[in-house]
N, CA, C, O and CB atoms as a CASP TS submission, in Angstrom:
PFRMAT TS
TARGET T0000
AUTHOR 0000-0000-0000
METHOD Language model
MODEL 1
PARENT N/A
ATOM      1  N   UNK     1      72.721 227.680  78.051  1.00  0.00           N
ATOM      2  CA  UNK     1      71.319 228.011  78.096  1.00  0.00           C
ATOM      3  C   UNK     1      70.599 227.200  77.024  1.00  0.00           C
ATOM      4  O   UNK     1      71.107 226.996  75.921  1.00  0.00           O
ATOM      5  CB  UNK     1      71.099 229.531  77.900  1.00  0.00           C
ATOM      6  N   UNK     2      69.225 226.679  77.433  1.00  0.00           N
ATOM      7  CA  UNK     2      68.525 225.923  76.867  1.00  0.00           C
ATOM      8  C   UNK     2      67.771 227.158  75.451  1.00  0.00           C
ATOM      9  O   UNK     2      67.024 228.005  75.941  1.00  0.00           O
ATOM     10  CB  UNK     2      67.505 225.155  78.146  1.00  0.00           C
ATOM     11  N   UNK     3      67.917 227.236  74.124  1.00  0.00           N
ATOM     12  CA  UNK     3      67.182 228.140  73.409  1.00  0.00           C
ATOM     13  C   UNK     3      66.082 227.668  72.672  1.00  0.00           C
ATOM     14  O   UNK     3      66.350 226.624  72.077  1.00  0.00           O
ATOM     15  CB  UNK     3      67.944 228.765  72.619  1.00  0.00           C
ATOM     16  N   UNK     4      64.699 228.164  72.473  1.00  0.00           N
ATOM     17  CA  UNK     4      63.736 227.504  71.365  1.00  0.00           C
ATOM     18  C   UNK     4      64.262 228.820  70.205  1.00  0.00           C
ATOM     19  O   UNK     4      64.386 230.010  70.492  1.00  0.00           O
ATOM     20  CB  UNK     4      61.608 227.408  71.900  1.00  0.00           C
ATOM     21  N   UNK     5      64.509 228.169  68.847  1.00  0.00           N
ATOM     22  CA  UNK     5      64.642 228.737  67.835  1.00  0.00           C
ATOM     23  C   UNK     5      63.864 228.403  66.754  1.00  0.00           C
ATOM     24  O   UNK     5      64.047 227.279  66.285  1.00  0.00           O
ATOM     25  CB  UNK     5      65.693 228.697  67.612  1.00  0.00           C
ATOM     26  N   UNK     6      62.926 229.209  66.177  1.00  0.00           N
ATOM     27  CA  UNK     6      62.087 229.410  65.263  1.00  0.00           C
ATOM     28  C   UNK     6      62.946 229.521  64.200  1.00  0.00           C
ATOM     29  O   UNK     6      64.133 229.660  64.495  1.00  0.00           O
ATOM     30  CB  UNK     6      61.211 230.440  65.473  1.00  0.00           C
ATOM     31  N   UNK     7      62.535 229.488  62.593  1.00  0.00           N
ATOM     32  CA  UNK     7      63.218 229.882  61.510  1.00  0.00           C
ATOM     33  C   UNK     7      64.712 229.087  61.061  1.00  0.00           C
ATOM     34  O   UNK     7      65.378 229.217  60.034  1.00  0.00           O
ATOM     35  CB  UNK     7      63.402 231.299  61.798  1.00  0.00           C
ATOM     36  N   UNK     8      64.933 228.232  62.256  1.00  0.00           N
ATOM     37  CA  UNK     8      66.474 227.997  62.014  1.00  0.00           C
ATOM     38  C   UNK     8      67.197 227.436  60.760  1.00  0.00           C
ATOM     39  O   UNK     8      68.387 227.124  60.731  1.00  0.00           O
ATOM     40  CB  UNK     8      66.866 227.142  62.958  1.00  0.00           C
ATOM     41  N   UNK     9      66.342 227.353  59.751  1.00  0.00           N
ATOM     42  CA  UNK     9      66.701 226.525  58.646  1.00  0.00           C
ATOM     43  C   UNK     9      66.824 227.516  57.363  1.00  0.00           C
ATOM     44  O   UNK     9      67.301 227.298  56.250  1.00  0.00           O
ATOM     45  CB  UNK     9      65.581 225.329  58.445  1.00  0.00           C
ATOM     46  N   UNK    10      66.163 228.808  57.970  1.00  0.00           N
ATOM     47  CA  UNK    10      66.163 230.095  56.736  1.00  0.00           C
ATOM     48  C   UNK    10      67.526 230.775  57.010  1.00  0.00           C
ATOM     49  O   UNK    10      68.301 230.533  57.935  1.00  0.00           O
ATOM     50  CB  UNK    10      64.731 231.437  56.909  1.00  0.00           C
ATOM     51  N   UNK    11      67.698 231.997  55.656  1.00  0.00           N
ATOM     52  CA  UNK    11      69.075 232.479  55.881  1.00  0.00           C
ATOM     53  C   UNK    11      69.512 232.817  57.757  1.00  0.00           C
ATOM     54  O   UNK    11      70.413 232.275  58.398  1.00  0.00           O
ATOM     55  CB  UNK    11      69.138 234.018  54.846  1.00  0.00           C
ATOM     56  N   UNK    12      68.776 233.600  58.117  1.00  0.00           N
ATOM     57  CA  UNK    12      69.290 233.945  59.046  1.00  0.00           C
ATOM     58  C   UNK    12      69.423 233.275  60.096  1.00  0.00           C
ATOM     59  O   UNK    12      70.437 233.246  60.794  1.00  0.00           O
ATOM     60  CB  UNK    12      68.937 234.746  59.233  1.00  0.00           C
ATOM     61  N   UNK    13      67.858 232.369  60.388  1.00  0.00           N
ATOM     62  CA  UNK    13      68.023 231.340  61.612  1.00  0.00           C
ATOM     63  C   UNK    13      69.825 230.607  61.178  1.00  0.00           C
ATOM     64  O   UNK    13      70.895 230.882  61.722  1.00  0.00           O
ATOM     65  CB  UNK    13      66.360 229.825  61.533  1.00  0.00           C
ATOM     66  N   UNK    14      69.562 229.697  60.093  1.00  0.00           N
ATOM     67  CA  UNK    14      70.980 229.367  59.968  1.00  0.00           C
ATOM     68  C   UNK    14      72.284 229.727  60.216  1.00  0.00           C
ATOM     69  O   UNK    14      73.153 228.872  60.384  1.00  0.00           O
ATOM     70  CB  UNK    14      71.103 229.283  59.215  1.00  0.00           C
ATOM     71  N   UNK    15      72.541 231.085  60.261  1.00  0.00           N
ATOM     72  CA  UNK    15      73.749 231.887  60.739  1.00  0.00           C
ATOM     73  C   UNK    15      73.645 231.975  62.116  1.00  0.00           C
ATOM     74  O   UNK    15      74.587 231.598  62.812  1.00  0.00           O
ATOM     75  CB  UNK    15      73.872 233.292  60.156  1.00  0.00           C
ATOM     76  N   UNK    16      72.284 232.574  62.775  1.00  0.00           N
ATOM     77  CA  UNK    16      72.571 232.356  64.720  1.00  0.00           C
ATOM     78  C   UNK    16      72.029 231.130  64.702  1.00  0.00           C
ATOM     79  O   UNK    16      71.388 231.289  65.741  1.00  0.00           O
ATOM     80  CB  UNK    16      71.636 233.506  66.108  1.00  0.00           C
ATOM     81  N   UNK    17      71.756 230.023  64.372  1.00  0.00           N
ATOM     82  CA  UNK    17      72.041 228.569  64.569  1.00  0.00           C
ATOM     83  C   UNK    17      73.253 228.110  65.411  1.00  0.00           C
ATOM     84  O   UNK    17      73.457 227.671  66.543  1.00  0.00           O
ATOM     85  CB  UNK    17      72.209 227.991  63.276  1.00  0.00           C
ATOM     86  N   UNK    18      74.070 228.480  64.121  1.00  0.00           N
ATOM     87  CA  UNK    18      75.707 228.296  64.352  1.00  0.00           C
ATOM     88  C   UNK    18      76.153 229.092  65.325  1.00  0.00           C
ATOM     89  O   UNK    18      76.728 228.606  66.300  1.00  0.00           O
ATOM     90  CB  UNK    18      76.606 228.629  63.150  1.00  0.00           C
ATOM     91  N   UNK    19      76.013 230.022  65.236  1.00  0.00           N
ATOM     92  CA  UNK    19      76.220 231.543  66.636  1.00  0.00           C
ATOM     93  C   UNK    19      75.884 230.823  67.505  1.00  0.00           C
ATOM     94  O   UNK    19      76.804 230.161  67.984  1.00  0.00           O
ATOM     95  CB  UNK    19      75.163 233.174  66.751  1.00  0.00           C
ATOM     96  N   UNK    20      74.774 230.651  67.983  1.00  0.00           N
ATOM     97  CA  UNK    20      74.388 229.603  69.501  1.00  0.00           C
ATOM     98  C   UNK    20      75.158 228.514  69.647  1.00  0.00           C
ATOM     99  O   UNK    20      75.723 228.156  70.681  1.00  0.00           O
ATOM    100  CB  UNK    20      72.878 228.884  69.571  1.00  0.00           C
ATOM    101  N   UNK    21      75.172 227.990  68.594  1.00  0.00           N
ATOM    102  CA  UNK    21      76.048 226.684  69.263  1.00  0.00           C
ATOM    103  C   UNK    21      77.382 226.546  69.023  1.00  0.00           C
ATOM    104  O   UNK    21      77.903 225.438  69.153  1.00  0.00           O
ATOM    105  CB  UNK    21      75.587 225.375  68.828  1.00  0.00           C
ATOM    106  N   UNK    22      78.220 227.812  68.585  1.00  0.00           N
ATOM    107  CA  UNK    22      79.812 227.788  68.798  1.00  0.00           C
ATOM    108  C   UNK    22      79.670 228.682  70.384  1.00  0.00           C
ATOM    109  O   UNK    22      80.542 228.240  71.132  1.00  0.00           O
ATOM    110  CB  UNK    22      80.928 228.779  67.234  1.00  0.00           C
ATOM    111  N   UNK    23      78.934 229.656  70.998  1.00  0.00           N
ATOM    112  CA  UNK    23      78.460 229.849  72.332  1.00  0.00           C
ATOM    113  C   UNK    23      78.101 229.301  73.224  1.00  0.00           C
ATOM    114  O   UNK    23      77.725 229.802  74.284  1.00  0.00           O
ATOM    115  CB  UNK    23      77.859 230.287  72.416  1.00  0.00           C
ATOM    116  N   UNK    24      78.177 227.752  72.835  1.00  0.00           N
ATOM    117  CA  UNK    24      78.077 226.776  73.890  1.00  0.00           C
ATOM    118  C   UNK    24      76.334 226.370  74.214  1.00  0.00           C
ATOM    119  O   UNK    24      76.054 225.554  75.093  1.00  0.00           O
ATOM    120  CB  UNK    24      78.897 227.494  75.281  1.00  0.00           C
ATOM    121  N   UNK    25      75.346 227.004  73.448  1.00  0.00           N
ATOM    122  CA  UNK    25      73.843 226.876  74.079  1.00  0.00           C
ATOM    123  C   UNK    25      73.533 225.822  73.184  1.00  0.00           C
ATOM    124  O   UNK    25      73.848 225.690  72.002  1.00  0.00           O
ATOM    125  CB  UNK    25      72.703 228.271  74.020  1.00  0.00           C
ATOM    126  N   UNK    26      72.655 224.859  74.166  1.00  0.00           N
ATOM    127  CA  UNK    26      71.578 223.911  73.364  1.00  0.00           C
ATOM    128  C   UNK    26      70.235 224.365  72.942  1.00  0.00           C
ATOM    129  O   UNK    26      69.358 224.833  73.668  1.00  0.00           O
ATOM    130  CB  UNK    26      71.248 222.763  74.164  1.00  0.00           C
ATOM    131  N   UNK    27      70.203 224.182  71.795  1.00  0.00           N
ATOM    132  CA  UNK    27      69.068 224.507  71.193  1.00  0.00           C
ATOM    133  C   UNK    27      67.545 223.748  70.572  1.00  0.00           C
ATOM    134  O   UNK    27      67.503 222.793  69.796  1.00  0.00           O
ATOM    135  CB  UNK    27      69.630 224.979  70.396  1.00  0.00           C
ATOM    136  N   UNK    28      66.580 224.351  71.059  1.00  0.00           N
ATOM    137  CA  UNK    28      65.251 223.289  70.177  1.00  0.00           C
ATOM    138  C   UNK    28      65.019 224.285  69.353  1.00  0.00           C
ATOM    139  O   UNK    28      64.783 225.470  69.588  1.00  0.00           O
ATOM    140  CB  UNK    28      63.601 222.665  71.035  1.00  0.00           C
ATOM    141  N   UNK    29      65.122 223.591  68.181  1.00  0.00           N
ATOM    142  CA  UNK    29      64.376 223.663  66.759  1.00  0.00           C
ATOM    143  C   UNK    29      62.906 223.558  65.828  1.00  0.00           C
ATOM    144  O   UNK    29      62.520 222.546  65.244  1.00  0.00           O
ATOM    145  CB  UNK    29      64.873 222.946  66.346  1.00  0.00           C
ATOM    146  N   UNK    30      62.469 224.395  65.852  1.00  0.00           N
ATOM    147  CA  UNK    30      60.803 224.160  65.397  1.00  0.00           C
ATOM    148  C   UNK    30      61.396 224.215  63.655  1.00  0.00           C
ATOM    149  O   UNK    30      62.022 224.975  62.916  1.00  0.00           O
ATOM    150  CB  UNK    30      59.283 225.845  66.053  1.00  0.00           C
ATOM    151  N   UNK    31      60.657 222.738  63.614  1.00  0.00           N
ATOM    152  CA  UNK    31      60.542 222.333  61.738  1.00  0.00           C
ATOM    153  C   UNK    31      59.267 222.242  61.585  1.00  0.00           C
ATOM    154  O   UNK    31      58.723 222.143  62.685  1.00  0.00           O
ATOM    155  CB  UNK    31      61.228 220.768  61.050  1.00  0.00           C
ATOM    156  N   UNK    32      58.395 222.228  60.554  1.00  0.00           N
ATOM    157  CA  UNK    32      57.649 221.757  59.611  1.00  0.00           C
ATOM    158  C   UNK    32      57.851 220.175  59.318  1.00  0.00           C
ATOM    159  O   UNK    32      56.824 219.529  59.527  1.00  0.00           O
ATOM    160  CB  UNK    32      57.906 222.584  58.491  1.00  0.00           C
ATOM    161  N   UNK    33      58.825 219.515  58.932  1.00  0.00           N
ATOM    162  CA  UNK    33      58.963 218.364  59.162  1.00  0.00           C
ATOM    163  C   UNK    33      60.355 217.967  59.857  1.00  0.00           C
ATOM    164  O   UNK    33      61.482 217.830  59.382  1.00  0.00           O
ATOM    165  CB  UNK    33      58.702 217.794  58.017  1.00  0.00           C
ATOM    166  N   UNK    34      59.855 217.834  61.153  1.00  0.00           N
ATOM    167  CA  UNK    34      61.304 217.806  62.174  1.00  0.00           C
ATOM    168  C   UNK    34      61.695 216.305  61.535  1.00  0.00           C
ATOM    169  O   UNK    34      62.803 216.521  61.044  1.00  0.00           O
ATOM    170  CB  UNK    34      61.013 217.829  64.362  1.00  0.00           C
ATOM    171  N   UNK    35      61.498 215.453  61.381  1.00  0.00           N
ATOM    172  CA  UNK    35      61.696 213.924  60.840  1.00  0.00           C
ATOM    173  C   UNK    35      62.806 214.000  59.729  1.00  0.00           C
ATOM    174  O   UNK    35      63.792 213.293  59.521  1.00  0.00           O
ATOM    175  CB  UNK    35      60.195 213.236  60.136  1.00  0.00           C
ATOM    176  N   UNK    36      62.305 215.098  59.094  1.00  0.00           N
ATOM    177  CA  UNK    36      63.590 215.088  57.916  1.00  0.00           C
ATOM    178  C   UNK    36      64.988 215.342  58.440  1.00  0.00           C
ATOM    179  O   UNK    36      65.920 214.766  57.880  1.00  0.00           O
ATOM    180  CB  UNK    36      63.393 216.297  56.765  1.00  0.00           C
ATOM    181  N   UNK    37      65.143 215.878  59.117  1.00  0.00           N
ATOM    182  CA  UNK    37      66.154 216.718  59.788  1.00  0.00           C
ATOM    183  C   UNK    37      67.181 215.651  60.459  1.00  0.00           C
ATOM    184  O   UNK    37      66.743 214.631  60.991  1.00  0.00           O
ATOM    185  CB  UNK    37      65.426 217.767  60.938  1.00  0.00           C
ATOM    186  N   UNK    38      68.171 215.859  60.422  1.00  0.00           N
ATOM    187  CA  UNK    38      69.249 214.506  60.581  1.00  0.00           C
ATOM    188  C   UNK    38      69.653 215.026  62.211  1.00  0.00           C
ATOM    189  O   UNK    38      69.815 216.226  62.431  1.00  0.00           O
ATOM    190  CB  UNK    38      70.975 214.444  59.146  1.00  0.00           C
ATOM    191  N   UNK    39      69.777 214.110  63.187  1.00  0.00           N
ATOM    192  CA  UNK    39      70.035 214.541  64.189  1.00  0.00           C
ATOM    193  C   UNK    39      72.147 214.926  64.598  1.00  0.00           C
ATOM    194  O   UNK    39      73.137 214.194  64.579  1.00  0.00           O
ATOM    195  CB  UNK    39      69.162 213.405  65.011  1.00  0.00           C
ATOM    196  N   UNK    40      71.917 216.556  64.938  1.00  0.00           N
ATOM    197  CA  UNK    40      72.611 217.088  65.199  1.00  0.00           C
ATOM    198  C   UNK    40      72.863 216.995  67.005  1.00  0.00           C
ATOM    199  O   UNK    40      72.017 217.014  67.899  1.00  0.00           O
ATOM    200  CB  UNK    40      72.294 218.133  64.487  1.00  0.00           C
ATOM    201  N   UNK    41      74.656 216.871  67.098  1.00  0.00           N
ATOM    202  CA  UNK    41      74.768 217.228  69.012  1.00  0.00           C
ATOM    203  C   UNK    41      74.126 218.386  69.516  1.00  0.00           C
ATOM    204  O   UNK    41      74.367 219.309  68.739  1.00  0.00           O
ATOM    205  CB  UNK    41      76.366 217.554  69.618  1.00  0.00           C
ATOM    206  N   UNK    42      73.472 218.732  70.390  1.00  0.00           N
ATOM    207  CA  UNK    42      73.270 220.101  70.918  1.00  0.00           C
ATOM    208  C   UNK    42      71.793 220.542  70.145  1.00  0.00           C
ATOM    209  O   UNK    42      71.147 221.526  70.505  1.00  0.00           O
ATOM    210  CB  UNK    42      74.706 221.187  70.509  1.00  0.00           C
ATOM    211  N   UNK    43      71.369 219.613  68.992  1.00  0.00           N
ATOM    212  CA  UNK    43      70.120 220.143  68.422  1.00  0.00           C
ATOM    213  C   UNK    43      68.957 219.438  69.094  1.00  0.00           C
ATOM    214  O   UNK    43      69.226 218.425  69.739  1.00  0.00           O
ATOM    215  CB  UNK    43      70.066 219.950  66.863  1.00  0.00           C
ATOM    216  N   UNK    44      67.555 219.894  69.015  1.00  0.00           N
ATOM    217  CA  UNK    44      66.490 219.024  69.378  1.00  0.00           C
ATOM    218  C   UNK    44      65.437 219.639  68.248  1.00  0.00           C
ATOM    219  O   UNK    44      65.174 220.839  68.169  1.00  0.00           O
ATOM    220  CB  UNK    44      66.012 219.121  71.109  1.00  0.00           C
ATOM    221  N   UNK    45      65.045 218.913  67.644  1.00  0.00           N
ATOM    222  CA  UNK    45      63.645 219.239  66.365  1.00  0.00           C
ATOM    223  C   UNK    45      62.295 219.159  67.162  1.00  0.00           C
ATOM    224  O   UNK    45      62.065 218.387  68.093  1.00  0.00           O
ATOM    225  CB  UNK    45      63.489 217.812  64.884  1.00  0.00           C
ATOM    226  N   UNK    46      61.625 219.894  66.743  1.00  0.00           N
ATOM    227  CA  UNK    46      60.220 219.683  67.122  1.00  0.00           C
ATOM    228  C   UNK    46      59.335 219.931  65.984  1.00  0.00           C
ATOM    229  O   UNK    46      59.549 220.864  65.210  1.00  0.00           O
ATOM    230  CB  UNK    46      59.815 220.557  68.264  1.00  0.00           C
ATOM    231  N   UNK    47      58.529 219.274  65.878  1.00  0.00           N
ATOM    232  CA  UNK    47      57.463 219.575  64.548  1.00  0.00           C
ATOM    233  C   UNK    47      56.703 220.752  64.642  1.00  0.00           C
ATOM    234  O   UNK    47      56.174 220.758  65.753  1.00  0.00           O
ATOM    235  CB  UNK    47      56.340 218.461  64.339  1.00  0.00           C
ATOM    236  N   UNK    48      56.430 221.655  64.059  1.00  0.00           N
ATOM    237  CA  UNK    48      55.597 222.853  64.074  1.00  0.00           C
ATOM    238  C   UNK    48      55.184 223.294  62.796  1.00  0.00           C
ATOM    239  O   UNK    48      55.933 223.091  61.841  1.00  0.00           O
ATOM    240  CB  UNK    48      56.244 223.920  64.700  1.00  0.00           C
ATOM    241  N   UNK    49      54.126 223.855  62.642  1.00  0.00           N
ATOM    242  CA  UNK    49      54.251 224.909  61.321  1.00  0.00           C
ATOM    243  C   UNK    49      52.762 225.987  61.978  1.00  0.00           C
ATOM    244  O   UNK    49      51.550 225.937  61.764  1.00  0.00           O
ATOM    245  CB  UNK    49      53.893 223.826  59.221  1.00  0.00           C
ATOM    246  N   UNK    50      53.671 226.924  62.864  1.00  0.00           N
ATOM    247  CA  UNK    50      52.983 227.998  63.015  1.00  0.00           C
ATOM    248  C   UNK    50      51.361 229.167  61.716  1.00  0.00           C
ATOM    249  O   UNK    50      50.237 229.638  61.893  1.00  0.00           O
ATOM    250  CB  UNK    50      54.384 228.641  63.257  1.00  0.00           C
ATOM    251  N   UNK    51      52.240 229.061  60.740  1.00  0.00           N
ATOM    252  CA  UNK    51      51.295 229.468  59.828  1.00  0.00           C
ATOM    253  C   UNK    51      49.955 228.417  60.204  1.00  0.00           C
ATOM    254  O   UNK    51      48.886 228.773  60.700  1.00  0.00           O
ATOM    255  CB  UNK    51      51.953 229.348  58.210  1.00  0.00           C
ATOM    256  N   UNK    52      50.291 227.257  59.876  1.00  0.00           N
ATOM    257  CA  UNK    52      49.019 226.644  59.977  1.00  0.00           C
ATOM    258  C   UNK    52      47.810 226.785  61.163  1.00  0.00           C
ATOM    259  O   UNK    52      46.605 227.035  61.160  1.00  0.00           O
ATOM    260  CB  UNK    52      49.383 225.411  59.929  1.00  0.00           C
ATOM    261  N   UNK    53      48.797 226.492  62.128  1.00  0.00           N
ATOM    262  CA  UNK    53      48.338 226.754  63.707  1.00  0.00           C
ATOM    263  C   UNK    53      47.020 228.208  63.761  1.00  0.00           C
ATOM    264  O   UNK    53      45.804 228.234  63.953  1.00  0.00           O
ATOM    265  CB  UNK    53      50.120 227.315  64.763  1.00  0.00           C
ATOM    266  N   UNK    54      48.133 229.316  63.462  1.00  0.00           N
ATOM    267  CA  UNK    54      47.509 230.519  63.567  1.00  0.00           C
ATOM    268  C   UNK    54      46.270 230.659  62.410  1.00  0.00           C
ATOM    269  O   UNK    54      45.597 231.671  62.602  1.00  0.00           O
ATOM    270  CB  UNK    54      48.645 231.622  63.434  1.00  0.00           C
ATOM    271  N   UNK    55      45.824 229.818  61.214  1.00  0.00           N
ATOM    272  CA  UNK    55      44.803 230.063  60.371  1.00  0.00           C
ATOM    273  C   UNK    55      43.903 229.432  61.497  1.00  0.00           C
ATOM    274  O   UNK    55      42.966 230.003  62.054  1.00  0.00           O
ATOM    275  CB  UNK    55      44.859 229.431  58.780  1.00  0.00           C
ATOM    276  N   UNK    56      44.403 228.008  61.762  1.00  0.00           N
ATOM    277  CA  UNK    56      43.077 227.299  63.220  1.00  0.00           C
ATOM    278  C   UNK    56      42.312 227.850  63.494  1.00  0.00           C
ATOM    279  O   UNK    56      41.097 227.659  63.444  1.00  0.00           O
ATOM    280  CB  UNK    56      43.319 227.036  64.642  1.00  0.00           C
ATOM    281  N   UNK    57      43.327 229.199  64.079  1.00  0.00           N
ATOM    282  CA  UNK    57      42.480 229.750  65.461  1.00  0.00           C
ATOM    283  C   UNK    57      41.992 230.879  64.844  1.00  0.00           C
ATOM    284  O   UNK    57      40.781 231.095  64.887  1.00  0.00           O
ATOM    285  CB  UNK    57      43.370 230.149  66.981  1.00  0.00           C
ATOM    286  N   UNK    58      42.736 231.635  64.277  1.00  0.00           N
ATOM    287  CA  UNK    58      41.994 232.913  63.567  1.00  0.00           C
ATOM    288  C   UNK    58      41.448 233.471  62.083  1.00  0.00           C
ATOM    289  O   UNK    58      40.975 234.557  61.750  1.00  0.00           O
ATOM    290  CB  UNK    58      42.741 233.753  63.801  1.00  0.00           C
ATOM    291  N   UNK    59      41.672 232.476  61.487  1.00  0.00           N
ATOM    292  CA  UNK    59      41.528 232.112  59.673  1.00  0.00           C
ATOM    293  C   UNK    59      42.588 232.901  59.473  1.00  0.00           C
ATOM    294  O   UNK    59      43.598 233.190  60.114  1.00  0.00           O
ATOM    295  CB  UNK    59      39.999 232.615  58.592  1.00  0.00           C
ATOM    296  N   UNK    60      41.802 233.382  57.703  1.00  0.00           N
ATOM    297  CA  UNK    60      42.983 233.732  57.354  1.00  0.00           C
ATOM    298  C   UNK    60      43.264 235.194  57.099  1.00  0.00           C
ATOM    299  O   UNK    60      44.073 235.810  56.405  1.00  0.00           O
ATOM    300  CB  UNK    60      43.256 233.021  56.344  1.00  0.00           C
ATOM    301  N   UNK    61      42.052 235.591  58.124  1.00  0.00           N
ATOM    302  CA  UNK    61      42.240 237.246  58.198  1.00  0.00           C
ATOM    303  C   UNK    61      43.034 237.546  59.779  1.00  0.00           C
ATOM    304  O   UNK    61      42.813 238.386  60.651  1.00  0.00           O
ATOM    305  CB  UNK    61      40.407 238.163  58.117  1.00  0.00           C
ATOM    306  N   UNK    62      43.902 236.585  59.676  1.00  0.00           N
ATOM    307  CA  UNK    62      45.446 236.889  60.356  1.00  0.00           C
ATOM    308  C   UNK    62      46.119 237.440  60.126  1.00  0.00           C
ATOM    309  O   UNK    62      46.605 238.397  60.728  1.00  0.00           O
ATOM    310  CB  UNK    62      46.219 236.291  60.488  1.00  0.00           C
ATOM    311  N   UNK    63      46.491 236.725  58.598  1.00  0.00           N
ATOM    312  CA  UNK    63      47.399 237.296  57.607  1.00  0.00           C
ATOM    313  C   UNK    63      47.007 238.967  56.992  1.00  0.00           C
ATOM    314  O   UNK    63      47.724 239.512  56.153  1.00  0.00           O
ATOM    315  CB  UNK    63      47.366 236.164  56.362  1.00  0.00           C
ATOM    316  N   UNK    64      46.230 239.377  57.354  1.00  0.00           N
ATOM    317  CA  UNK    64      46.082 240.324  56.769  1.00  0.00           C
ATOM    318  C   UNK    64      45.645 241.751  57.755  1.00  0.00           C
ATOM    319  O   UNK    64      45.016 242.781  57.515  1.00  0.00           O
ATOM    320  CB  UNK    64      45.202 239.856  55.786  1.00  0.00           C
ATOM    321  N   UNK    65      46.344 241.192  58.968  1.00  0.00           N
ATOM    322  CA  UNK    65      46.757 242.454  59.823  1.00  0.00           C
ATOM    323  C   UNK    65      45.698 242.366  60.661  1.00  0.00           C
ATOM    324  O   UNK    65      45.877 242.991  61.706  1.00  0.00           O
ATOM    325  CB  UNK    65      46.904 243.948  59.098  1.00  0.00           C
ATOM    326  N   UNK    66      44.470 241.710  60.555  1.00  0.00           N
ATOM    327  CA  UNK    66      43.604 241.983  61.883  1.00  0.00           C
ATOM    328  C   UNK    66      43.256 241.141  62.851  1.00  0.00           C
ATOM    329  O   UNK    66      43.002 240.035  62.374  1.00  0.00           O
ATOM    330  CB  UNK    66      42.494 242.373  61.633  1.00  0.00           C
ATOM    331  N   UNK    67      43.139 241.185  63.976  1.00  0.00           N
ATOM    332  CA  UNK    67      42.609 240.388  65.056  1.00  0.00           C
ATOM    333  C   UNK    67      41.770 240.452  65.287  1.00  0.00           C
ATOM    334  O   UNK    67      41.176 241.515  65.103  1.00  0.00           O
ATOM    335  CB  UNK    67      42.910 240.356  65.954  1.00  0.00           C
ATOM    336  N   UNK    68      41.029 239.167  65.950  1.00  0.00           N
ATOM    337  CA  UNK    68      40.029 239.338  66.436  1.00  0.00           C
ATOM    338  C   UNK    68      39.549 240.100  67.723  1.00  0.00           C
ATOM    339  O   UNK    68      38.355 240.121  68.019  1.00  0.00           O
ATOM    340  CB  UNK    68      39.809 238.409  66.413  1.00  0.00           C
TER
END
């Protein structure tokens, strides 16, 4: 199975990182700077940084529990 994985570089993404891919799944990877990231078999990087994204659209009274 094809997986998108968020976080994969923090404690935990890092542990089901490895979990997925001794399970046989290929995985895409959302980085902040996917470029840094050395290319792995079975990995795919994509550039992201959600925090930022979500101030875009909703500032920064996101972070602080309310929606619009």
């Amino acid at each position: 199975m094809r997986i998108l994985l968020t976080g994969a570089s923090g404690f935990i993404g890092r542990h089901l990182r490895a979990a997925l891919l001794a399970a046989g799944h290929t995985l895409v990877l959302t980085a902040r700077g996917a470029a840094a990231h050395a290319p792995e078999p079975g990995l795919r990087y994509i550039e992201a940084d959600f925090s930022r994204d979500v101030e875009r659209r909703y500032g920064a009274r996101a972070w602080r529990g309310s929606t619009p």
